[in-house]
N, C-alpha and C positions, 0 to 999 in steps of 0.2 A: 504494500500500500504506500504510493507516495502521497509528501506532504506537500502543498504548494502555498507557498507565503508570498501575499500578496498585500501591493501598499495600500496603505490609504485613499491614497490619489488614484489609483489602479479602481480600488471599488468606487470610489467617486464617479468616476469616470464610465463605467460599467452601468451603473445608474441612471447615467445621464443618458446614456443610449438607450434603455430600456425606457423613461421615463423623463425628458427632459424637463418637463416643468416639476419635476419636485428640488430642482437649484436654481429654480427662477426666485429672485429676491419677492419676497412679500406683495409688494406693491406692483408688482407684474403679471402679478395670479389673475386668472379670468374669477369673477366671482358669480356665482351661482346665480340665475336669475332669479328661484326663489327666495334668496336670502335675502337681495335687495328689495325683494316684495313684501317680506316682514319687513324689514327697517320704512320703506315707507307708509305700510300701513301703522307700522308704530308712531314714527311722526307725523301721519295725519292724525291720530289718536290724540299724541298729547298738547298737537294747537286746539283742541275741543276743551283740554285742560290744565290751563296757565298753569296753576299752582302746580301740575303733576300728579303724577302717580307710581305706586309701586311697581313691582316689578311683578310681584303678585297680579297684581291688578292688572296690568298691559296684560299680563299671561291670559286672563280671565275675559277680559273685552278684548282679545283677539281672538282668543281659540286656540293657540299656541302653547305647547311643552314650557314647562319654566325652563328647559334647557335651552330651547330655541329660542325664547325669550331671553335669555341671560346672553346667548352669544350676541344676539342682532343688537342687543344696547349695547357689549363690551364694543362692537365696532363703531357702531352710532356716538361711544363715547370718545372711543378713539378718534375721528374722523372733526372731532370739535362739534359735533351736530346738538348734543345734550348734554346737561352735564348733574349731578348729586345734588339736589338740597337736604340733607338728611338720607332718609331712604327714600324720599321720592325723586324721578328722577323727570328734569324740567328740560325743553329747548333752550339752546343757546340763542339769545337774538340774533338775528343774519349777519348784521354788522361786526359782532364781536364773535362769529365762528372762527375757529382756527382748526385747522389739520394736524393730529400731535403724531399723526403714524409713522411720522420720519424723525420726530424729536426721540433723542435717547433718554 
């Protein structure tokens, strides 16, 4: 039985042929069109309400998994689009959104 030792960059590289977009940086990823379908039925949801709502609650007045609920605000959060009052979670005004998915 032989052994074959193999580099890092080797399996990288290997992957990348099988697979190239799993070493495409983040921000180059095709994103789902459902996902974007929740995030904006979420922020149609929360201009209905200024003050916000949980995260429970979006879950509830969507219809949506709190998981699927939890990812589409972590991005929505990322993206500057909403942001925490407490646990409720509000729009950012247009003027003062910002994009944090490139900030470290």
């Amino acid at each position: 039985m032989a052994v074959r030792c193999v580099s890092a960059k080797a399996m990288t590289m290997e992957r990348h042929q099988q697979d190239p977009e799993l070493l495409a940086p983040p921000r180059f990823r095709r994103v789902d069109p459902e996902v974007e379908e929740r995030r904006r039925v979420i922020v149609t949801l929360l201009r209905q309400h200024p003050n916000g709502l949980t995260a429970r609650e979006i879950a509830a007045a969507t219809g949506h998994s709190r998981n699927l609920t939890a990812s589409a605000l972590s991005g929505l959060f990322t993206r500057g689009v909403l942001h925490k009052r407490g646990h409720h979670y509000v729009l950012v005004p247009q003027d003062a959104a910002i994009d944090r998915s490139s900030q470290g």
